[in-house]
Legacy VTK file of the C-alpha trace (Angstrom):
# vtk DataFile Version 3.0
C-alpha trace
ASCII
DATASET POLYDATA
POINTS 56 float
77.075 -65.684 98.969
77.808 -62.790 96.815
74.452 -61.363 96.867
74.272 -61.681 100.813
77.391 -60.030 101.248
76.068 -56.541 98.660
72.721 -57.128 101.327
75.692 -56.698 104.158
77.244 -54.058 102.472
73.923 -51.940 101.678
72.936 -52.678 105.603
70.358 -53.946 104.658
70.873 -57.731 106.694
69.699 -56.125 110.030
67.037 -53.628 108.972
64.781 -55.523 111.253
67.517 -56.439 114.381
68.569 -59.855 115.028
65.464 -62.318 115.340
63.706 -64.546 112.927
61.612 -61.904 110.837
64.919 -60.644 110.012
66.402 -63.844 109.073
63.064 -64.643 107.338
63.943 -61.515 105.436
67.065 -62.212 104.374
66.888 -65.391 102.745
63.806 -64.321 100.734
66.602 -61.196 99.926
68.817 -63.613 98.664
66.903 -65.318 97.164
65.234 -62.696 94.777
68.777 -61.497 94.208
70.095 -64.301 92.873
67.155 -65.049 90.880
67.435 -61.340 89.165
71.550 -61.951 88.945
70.702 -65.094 86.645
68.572 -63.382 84.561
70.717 -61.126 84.001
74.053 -62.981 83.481
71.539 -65.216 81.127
71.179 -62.212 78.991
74.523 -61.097 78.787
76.086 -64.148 77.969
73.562 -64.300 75.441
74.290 -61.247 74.074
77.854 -61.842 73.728
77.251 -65.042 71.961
75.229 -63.581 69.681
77.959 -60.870 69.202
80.654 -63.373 68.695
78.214 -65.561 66.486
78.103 -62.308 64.450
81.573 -61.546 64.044
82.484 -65.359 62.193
LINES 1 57
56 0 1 2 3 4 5 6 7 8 9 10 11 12 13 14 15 16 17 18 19 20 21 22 23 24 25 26 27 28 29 30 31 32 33 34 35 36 37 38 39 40 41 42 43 44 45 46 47 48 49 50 51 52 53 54 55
């Protein structure tokens, strides 16, 4: 849900109006977006464990 609502916020939900190519687009959107948020979050929680892993 957060990722659709920064695709709201960017305006990017109705680039192509209101029918199903646009829908189409949007879930594939939110899709890739949450797949690049994991990876991300992955490596910054592993960085931070390896930080605090570090610091004992």
């Amino acid at each position: 849900m957060v990722i659709y609502r920064v695709l709201e916020k960017l305006h990017i939900i109705h680039l192509f109006g209101n029918g199903l190519l646009a829908y189409i687009f949007t879930a594939v959107a939110v899709i890739c977006g949450s797949v690049v948020f994991s990876v991300c979050a992955k490596w910054f929680l592993n960085k931070i464990e390896t930080i605090l892993k570090n610091n004992k």
